[in-house]
C-alpha positions as CSV (number, residue, x, y, z in Angstrom):
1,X,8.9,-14.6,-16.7
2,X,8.6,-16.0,-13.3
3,X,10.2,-13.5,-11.3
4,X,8.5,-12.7,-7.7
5,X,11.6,-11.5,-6.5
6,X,13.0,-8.8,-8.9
7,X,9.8,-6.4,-9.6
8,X,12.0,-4.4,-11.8
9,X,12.9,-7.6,-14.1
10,X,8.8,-7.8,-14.1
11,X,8.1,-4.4,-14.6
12,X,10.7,-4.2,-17.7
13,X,8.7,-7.1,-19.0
14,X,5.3,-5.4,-19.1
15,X,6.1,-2.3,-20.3
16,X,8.2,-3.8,-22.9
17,X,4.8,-5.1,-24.3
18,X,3.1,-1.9,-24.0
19,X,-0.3,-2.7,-23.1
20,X,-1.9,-0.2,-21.1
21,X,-4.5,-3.3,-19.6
22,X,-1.1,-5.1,-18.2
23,X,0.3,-4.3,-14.4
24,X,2.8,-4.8,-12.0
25,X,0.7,-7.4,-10.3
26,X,-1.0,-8.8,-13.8
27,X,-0.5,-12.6,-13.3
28,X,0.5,-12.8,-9.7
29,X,-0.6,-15.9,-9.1
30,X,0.9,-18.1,-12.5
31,X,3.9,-16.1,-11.7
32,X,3.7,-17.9,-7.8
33,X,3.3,-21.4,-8.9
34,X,6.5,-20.9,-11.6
35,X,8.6,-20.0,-9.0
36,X,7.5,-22.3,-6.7
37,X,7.8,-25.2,-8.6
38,X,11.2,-23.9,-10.4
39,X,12.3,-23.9,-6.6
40,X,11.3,-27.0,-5.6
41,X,13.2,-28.3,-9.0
42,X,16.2,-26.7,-8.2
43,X,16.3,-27.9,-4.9
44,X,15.9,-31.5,-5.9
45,X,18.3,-31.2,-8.2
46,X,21.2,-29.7,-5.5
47,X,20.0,-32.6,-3.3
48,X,21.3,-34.9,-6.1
49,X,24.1,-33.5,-7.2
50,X,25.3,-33.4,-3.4
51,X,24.5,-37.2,-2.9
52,X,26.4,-37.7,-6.0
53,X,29.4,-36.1,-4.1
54,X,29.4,-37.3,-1.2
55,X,29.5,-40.8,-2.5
56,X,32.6,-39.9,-3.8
């Protein structure tokens, strides 16, 4: 789960696994790049799409 935004999605997560070792903040930084590069994906892909309709 790459969710930066939404603590409680993150929080579900980890206690779902029940290890008492896990946190809030346990893989931060993985959870950073995902998002970012999910972003930057997404984005692209808008982009595209709109070109695609404006041409029309």
């Amino acid at each position: 789960m790459a969710s930066v935004v939404n603590p409680y999605a993150t929080g579900a997560a980890v206690a779902a696994i029940g290890n008492s070792d896990l946190s809030l903040g346990t893989g931060i930084v993985m959870r950073m790049v995902l998002f970012i590069v999910m972003y930057i994906v997404g984005t692209l892909m808008v982009i595209r799409y709109a070109e695609t309709v404006k041409k029309e």
